[in-house]
mmCIF file of the N, C-alpha and C atoms, coordinates in Angstrom:
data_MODEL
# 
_entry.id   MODEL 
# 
loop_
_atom_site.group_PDB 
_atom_site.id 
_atom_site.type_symbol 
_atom_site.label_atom_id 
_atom_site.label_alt_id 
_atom_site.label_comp_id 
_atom_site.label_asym_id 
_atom_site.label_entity_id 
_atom_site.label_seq_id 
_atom_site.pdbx_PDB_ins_code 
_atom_site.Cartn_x 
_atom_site.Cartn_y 
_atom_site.Cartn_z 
_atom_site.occupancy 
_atom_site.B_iso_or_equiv 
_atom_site.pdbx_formal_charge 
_atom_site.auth_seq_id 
_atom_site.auth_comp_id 
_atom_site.auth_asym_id 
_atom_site.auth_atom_id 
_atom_site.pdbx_PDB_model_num 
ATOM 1   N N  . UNK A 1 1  ? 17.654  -52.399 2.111   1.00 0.00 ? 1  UNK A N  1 
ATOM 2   C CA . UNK A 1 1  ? 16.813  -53.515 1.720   1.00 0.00 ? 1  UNK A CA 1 
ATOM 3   C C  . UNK A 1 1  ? 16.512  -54.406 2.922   1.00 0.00 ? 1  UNK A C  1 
ATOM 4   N N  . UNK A 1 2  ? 14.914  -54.975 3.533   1.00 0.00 ? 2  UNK A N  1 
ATOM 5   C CA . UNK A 1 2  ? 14.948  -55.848 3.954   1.00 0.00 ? 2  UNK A CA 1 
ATOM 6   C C  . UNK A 1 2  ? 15.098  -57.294 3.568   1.00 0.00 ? 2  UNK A C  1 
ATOM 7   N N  . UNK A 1 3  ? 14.840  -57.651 4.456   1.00 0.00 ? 3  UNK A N  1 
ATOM 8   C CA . UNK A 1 3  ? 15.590  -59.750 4.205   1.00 0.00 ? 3  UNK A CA 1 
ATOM 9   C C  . UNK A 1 3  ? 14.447  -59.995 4.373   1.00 0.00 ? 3  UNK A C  1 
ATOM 10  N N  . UNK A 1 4  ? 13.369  -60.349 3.375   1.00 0.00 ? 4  UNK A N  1 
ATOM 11  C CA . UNK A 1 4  ? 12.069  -61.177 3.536   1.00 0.00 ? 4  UNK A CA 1 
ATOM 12  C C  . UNK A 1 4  ? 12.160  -62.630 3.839   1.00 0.00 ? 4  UNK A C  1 
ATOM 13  N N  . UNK A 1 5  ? 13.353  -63.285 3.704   1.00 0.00 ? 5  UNK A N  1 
ATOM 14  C CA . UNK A 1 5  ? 13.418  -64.834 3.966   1.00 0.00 ? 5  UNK A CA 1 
ATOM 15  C C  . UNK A 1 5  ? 13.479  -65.179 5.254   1.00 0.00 ? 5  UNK A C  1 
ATOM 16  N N  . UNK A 1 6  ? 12.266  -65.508 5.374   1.00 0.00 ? 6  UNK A N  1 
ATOM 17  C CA . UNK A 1 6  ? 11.806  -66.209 7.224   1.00 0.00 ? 6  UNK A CA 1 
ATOM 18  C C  . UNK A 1 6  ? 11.743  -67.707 7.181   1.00 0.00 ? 6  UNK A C  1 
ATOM 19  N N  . UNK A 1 7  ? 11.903  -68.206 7.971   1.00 0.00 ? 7  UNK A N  1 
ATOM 20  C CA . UNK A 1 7  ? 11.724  -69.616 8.213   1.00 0.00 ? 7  UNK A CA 1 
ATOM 21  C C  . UNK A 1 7  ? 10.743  -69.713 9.740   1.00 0.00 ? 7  UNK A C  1 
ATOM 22  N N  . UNK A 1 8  ? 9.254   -70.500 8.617   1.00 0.00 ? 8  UNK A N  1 
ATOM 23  C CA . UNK A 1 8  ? 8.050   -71.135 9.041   1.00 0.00 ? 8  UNK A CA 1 
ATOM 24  C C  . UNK A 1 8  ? 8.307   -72.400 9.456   1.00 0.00 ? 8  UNK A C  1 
ATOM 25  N N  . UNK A 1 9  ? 7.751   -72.568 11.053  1.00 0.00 ? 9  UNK A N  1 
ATOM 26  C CA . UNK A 1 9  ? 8.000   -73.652 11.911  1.00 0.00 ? 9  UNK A CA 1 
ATOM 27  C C  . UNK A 1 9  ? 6.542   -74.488 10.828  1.00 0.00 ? 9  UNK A C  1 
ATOM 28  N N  . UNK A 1 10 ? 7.113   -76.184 10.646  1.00 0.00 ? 10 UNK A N  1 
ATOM 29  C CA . UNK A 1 10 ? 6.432   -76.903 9.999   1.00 0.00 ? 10 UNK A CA 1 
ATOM 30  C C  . UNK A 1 10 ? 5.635   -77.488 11.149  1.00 0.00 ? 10 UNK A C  1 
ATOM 31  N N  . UNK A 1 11 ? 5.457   -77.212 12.855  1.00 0.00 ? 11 UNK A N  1 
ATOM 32  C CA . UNK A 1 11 ? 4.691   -77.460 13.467  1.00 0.00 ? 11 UNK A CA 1 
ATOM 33  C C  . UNK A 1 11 ? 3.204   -77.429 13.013  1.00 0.00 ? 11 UNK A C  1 
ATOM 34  N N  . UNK A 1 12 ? 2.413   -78.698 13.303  1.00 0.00 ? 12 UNK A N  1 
ATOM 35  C CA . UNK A 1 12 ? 1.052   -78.973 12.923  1.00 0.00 ? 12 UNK A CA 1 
ATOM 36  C C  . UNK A 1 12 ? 0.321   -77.866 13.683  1.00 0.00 ? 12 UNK A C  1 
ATOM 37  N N  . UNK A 1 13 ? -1.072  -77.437 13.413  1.00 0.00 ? 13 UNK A N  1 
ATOM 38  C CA . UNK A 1 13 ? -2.186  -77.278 14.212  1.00 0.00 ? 13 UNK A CA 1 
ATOM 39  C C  . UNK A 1 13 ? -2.720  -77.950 15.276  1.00 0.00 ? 13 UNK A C  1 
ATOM 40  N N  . UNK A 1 14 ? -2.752  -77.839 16.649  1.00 0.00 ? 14 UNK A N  1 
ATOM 41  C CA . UNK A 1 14 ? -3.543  -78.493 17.519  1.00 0.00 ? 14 UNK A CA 1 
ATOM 42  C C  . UNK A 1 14 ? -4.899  -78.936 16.521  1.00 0.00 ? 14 UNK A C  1 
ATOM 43  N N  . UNK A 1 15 ? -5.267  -80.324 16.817  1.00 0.00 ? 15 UNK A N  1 
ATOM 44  C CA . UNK A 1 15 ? -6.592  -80.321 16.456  1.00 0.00 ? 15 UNK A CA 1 
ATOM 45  C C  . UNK A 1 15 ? -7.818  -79.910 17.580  1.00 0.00 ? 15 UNK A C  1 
ATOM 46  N N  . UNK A 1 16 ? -8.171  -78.311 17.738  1.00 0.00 ? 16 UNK A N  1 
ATOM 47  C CA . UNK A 1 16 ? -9.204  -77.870 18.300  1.00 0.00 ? 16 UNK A CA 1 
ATOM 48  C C  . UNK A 1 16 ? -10.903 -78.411 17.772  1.00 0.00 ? 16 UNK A C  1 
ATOM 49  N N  . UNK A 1 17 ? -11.311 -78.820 18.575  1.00 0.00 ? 17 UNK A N  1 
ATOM 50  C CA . UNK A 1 17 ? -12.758 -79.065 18.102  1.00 0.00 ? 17 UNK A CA 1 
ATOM 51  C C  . UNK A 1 17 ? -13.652 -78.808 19.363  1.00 0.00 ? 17 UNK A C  1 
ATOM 52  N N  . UNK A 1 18 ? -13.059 -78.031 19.915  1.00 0.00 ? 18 UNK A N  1 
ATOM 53  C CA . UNK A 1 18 ? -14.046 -77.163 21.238  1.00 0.00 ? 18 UNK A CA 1 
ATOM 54  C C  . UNK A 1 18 ? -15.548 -76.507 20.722  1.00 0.00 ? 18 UNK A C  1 
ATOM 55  N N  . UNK A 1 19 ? -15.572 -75.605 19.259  1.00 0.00 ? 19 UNK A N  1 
ATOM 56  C CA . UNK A 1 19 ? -16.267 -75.139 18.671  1.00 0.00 ? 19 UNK A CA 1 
ATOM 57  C C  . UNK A 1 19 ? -17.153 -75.997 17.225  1.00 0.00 ? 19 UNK A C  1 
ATOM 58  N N  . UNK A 1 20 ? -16.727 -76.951 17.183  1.00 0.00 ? 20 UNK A N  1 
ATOM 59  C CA . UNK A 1 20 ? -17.187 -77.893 15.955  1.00 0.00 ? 20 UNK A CA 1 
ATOM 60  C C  . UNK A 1 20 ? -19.089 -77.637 16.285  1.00 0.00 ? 20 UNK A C  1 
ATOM 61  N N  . UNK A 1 21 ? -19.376 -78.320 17.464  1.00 0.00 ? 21 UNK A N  1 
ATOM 62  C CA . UNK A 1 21 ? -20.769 -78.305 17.267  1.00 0.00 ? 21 UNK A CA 1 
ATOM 63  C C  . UNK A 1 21 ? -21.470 -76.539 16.748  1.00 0.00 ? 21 UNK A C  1 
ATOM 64  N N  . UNK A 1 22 ? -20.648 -75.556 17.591  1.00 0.00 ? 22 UNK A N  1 
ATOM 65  C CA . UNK A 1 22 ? -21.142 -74.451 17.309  1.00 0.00 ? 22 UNK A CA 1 
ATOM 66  C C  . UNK A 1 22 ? -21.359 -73.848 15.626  1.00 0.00 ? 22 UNK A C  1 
ATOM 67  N N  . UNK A 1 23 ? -19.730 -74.682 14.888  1.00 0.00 ? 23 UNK A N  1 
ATOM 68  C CA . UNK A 1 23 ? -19.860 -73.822 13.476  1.00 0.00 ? 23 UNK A CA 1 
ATOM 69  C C  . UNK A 1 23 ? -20.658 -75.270 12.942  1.00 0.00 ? 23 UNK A C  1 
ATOM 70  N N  . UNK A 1 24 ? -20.988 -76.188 13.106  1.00 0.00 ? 24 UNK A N  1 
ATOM 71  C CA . UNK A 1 24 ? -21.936 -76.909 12.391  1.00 0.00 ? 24 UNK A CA 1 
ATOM 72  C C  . UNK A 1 24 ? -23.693 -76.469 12.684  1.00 0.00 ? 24 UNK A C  1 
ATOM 73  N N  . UNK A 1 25 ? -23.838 -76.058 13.594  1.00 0.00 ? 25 UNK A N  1 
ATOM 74  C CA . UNK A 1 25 ? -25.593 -75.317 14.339  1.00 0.00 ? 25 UNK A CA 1 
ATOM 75  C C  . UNK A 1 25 ? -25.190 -74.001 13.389  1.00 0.00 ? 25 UNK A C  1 
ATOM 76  N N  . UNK A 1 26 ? -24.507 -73.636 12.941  1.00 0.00 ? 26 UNK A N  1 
ATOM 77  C CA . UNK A 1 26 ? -24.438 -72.232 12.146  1.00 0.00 ? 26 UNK A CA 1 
ATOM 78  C C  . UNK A 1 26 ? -24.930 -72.624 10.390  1.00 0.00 ? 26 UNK A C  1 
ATOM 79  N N  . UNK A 1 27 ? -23.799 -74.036 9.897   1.00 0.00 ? 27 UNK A N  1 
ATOM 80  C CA . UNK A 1 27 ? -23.923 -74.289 8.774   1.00 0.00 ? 27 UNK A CA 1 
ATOM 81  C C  . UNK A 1 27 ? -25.345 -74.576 8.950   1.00 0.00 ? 27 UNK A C  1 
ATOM 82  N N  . UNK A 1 28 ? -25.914 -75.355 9.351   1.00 0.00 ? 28 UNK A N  1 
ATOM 83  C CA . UNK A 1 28 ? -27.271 -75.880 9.236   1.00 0.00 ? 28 UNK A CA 1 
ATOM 84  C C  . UNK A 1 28 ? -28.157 -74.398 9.504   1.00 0.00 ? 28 UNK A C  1 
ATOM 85  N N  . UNK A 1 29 ? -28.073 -73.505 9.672   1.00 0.00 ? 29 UNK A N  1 
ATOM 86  C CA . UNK A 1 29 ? -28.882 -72.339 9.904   1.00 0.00 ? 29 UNK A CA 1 
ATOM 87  C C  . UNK A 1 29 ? -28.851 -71.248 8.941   1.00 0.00 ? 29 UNK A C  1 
ATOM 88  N N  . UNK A 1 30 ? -27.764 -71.779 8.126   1.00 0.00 ? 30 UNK A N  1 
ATOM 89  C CA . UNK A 1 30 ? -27.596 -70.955 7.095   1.00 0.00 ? 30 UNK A CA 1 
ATOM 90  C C  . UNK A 1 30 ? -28.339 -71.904 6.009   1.00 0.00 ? 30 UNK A C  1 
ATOM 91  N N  . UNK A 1 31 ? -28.091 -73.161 5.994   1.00 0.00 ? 31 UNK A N  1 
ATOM 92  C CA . UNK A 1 31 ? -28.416 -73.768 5.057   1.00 0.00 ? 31 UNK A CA 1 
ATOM 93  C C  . UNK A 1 31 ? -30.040 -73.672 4.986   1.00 0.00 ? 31 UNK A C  1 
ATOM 94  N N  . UNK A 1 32 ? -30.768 -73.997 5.778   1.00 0.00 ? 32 UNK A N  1 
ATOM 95  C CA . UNK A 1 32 ? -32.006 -73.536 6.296   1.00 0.00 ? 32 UNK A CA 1 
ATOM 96  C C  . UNK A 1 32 ? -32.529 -72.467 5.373   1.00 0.00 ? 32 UNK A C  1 
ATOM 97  N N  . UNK A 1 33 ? -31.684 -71.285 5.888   1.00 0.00 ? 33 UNK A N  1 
ATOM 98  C CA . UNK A 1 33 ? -32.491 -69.950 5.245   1.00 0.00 ? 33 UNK A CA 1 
ATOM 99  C C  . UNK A 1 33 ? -32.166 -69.722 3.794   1.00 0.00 ? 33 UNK A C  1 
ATOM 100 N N  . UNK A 1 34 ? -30.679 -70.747 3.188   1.00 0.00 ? 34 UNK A N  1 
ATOM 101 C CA . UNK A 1 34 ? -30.449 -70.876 1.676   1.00 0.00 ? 34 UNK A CA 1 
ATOM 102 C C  . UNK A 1 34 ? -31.719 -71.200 1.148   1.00 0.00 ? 34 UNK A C  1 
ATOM 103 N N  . UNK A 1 35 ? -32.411 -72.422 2.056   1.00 0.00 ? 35 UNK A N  1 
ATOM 104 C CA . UNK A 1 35 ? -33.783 -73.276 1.059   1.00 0.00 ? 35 UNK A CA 1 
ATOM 105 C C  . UNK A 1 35 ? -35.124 -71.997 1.324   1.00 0.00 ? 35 UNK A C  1 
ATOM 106 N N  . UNK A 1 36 ? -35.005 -71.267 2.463   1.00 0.00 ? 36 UNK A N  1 
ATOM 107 C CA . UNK A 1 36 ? -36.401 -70.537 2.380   1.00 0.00 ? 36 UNK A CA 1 
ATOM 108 C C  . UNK A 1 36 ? -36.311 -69.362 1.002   1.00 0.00 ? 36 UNK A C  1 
ATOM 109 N N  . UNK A 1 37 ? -34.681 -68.799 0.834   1.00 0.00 ? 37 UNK A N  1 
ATOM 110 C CA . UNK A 1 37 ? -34.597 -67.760 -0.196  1.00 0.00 ? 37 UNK A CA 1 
ATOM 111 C C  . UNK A 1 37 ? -34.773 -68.543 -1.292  1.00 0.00 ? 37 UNK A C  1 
ATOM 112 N N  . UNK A 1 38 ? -34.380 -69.818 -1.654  1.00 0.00 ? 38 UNK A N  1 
ATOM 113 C CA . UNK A 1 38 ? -34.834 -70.319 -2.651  1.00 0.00 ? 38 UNK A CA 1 
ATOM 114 C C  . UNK A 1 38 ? -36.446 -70.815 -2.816  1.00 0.00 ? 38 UNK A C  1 
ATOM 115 N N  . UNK A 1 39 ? -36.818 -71.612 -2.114  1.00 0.00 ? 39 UNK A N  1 
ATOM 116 C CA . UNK A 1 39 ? -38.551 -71.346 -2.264  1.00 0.00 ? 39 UNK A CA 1 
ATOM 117 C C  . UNK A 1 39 ? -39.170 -69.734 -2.535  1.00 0.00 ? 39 UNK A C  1 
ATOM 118 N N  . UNK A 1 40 ? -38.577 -69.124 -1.858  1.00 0.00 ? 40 UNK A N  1 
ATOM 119 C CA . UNK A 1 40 ? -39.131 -67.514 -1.836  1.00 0.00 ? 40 UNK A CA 1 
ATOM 120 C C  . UNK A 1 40 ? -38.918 -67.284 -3.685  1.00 0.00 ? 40 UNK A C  1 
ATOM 121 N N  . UNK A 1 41 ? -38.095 -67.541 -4.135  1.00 0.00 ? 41 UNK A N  1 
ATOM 122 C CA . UNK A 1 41 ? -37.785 -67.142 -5.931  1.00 0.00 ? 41 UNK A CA 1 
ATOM 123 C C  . UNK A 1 41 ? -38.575 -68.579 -6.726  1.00 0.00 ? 41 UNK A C  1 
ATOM 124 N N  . UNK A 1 42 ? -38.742 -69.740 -6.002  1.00 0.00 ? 42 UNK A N  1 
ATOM 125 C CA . UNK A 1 42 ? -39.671 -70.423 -6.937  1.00 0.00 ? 42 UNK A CA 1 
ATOM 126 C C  . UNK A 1 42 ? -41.084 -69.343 -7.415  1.00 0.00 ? 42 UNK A C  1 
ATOM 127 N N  . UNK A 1 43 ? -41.307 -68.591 -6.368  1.00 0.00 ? 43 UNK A N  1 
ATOM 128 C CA . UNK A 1 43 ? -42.740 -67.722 -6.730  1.00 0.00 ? 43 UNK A CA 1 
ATOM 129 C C  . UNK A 1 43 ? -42.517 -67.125 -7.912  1.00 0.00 ? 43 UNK A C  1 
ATOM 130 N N  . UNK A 1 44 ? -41.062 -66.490 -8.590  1.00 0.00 ? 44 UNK A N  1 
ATOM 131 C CA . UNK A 1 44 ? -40.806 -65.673 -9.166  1.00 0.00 ? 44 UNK A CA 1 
ATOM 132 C C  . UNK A 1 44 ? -40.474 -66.006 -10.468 1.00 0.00 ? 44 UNK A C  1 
ATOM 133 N N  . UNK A 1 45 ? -40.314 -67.243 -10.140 1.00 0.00 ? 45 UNK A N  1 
ATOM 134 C CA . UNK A 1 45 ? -39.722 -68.274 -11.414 1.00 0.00 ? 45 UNK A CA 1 
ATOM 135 C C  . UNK A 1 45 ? -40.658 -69.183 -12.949 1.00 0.00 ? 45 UNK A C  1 
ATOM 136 N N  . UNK A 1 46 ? -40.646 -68.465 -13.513 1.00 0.00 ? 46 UNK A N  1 
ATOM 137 C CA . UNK A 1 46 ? -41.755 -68.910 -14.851 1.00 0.00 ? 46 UNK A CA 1 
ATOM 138 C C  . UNK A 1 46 ? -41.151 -70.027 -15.483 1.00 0.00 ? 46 UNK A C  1 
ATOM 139 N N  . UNK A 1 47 ? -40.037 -70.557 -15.489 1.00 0.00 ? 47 UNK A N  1 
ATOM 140 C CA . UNK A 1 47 ? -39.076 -71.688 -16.136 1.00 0.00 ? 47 UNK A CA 1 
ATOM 141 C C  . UNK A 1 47 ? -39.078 -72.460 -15.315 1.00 0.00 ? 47 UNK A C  1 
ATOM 142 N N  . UNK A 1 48 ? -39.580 -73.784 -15.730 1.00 0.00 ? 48 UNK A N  1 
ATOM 143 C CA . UNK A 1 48 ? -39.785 -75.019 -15.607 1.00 0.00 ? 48 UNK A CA 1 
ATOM 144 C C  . UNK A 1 48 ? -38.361 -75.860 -15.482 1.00 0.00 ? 48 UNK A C  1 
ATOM 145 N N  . UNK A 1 49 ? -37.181 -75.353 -15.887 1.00 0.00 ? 49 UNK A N  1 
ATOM 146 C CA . UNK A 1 49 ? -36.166 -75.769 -15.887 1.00 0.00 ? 49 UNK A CA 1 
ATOM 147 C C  . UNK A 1 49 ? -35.317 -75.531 -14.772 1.00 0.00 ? 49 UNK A C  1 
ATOM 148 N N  . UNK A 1 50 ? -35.808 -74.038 -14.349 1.00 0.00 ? 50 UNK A N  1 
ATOM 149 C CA . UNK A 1 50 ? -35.087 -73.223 -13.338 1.00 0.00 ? 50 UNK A CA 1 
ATOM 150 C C  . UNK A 1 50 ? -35.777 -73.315 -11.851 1.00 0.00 ? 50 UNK A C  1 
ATOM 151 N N  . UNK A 1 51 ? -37.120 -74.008 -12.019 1.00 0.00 ? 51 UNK A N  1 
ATOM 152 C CA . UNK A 1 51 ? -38.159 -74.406 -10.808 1.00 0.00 ? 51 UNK A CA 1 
ATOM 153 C C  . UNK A 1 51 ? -37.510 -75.920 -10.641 1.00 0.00 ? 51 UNK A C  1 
ATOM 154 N N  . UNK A 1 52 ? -37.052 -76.513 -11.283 1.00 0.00 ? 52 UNK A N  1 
ATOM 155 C CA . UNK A 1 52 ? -36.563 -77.992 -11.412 1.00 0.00 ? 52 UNK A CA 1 
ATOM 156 C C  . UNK A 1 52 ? -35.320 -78.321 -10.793 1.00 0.00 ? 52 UNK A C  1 
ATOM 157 N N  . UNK A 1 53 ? -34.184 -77.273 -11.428 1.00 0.00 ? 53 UNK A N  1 
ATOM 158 C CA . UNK A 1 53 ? -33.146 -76.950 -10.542 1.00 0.00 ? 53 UNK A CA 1 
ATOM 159 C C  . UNK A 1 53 ? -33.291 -76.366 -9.496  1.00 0.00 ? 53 UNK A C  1 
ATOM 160 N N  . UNK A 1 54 ? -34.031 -75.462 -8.890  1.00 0.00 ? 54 UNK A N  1 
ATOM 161 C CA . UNK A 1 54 ? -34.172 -75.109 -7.356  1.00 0.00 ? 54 UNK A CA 1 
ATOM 162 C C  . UNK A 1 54 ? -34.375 -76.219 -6.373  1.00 0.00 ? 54 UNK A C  1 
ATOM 163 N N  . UNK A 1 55 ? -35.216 -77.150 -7.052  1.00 0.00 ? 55 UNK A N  1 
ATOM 164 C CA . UNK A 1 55 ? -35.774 -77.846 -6.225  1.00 0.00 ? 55 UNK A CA 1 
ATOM 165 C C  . UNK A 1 55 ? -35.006 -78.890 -5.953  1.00 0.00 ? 55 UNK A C  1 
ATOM 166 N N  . UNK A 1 56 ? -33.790 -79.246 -7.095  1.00 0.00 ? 56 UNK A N  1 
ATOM 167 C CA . UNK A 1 56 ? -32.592 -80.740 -6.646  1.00 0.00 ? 56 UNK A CA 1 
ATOM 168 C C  . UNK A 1 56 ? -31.782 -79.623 -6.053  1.00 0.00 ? 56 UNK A C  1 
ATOM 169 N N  . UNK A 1 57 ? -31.784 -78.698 -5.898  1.00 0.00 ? 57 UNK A N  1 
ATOM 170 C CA . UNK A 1 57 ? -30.441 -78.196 -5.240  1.00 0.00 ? 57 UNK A CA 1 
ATOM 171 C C  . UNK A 1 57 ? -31.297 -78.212 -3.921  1.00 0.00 ? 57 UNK A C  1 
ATOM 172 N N  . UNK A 1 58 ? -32.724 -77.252 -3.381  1.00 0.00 ? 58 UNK A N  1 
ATOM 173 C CA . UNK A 1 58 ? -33.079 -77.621 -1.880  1.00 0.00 ? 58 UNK A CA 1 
ATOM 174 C C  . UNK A 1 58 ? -33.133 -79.114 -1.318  1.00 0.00 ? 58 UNK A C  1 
ATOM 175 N N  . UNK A 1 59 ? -32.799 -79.944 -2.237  1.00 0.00 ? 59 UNK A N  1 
ATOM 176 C CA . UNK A 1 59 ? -32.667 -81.498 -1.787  1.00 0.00 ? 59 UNK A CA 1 
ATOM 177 C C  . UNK A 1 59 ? -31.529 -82.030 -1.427  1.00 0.00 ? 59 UNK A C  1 
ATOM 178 N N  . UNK A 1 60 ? -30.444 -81.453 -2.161  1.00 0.00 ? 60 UNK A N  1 
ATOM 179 C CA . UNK A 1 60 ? -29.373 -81.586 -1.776  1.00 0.00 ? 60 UNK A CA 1 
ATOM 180 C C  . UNK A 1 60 ? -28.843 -81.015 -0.469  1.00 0.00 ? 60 UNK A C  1 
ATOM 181 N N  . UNK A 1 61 ? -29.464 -79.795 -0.151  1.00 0.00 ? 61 UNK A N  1 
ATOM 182 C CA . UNK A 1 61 ? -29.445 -79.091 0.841   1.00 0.00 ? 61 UNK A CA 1 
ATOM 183 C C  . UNK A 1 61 ? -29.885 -79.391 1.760   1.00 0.00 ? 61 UNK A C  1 
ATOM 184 N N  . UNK A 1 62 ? -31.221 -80.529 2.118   1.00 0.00 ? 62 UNK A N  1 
ATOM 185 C CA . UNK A 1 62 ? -31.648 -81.096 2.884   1.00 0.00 ? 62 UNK A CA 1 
ATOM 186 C C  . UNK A 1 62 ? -30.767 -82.336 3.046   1.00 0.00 ? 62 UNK A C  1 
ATOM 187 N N  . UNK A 1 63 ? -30.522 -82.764 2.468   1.00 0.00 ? 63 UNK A N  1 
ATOM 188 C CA . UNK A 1 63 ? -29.667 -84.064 2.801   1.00 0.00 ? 63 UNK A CA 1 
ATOM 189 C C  . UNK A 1 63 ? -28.791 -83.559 3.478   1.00 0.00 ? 63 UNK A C  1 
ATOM 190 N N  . UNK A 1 64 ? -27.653 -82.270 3.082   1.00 0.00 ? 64 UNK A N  1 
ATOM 191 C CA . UNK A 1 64 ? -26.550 -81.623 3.750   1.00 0.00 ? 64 UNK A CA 1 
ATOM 192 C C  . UNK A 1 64 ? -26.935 -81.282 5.079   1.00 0.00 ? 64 UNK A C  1 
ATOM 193 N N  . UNK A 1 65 ? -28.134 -80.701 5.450   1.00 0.00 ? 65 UNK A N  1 
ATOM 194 C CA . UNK A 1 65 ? -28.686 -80.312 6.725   1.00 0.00 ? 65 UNK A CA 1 
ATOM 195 C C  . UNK A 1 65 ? -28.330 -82.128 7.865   1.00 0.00 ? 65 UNK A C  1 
ATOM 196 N N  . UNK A 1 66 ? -29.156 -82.856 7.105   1.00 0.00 ? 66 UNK A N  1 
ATOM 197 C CA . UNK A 1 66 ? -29.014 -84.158 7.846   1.00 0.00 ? 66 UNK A CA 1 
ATOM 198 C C  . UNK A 1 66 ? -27.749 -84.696 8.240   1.00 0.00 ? 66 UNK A C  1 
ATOM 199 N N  . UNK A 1 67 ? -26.742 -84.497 7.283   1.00 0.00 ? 67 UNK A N  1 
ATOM 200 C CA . UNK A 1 67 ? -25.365 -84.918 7.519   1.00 0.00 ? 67 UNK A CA 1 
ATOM 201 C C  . UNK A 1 67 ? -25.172 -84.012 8.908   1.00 0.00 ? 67 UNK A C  1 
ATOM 202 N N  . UNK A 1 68 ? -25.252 -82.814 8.470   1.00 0.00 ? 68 UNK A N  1 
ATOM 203 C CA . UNK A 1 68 ? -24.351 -81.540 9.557   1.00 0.00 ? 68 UNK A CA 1 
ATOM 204 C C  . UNK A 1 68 ? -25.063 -82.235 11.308  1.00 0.00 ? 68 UNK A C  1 
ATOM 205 N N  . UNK A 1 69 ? -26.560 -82.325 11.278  1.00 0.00 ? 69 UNK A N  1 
ATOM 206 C CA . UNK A 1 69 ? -27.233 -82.974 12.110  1.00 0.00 ? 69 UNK A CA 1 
ATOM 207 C C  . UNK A 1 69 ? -26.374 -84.194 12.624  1.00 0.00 ? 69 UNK A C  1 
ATOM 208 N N  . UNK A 1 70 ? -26.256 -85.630 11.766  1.00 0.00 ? 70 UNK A N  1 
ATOM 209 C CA . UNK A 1 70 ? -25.482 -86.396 12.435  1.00 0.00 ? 70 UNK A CA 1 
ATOM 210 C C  . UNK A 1 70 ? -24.162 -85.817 12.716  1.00 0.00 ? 70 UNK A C  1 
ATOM 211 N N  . UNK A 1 71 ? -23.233 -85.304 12.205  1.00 0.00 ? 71 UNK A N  1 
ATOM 212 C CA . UNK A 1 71 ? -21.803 -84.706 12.708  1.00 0.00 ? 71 UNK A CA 1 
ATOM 213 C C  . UNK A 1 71 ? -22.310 -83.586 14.269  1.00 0.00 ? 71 UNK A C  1 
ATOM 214 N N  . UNK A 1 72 ? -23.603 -82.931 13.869  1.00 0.00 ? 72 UNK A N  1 
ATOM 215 C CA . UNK A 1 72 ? -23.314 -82.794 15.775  1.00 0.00 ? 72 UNK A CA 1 
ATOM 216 C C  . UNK A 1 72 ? -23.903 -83.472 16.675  1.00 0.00 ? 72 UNK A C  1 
ATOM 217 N N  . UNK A 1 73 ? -24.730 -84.799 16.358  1.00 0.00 ? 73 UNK A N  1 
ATOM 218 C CA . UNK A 1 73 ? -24.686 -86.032 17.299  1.00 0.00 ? 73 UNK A CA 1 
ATOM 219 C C  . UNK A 1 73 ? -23.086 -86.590 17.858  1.00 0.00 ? 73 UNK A C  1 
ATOM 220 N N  . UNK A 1 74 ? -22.793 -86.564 16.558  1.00 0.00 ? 74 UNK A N  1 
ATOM 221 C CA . UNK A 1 74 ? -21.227 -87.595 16.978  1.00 0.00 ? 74 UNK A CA 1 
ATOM 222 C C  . UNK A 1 74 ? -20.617 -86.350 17.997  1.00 0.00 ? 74 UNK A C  1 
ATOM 223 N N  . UNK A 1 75 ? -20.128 -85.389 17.021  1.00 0.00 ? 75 UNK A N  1 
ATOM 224 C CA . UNK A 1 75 ? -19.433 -84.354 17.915  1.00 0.00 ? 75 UNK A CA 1 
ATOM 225 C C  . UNK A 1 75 ? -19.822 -84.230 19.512  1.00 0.00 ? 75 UNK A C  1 
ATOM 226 N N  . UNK A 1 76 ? -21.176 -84.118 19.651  1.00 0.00 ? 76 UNK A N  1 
ATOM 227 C CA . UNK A 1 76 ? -21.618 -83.639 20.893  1.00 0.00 ? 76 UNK A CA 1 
ATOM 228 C C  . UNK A 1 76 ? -21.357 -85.236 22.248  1.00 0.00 ? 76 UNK A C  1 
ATOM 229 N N  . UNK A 1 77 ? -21.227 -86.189 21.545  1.00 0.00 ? 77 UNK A N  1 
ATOM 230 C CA . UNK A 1 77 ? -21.412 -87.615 21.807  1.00 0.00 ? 77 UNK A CA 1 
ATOM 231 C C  . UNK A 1 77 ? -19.881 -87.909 22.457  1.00 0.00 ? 77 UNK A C  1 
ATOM 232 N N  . UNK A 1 78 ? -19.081 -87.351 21.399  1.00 0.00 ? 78 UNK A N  1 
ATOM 233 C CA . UNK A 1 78 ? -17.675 -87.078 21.911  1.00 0.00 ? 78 UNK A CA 1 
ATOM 234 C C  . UNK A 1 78 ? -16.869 -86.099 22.844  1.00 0.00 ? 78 UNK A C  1 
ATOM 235 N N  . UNK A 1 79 ? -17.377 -84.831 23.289  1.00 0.00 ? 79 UNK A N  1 
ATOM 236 C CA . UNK A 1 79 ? -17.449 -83.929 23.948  1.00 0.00 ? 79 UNK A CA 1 
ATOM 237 C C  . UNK A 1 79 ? -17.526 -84.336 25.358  1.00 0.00 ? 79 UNK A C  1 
ATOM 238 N N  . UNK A 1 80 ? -18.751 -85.371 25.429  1.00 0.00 ? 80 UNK A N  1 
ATOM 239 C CA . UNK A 1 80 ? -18.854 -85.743 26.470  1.00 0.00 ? 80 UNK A CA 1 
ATOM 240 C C  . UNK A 1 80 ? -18.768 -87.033 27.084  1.00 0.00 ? 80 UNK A C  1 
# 
């Protein structure tokens, strides 16, 4: 039989943020092409309910774009 009982150092994580601006230019690029696949299915969409919801969620998504935008002002602001 092995002895599975290990003892995990409760040492923190360095806080790395070398890469922050990079995975935020990613979120915003994804988020981007979330709103074009969603406009792309408004074409497809005959429900007035379901054209209604696309459209507060690409808003929300735009607002999220703007946030990610200011977080890599600050980030990049701090970097340097």
């Amino acid at each position: 039989m092995t002895n599975n009982n290990q003892t995990y150092s409760t040492k923190p994580n360095p806080d790395d943020r070398s890469d922050n601006v990079e995975k935020l230019q990613s979120m915003i690029h994804n988020t981007i092409e979330n709103i074009e696949a969603a406009e792309d299915s408004l074409a497809c969409t005959d429900s007035e309910t379901q054209k209604q919801q696309i459209q507060a969620k690409n808003e929300r998504r735009r607002e999220s774009i703007e946030s990610f935008r200011s977080e890599v002002k600050d980030e990049a602001n701090q970097q340097s």
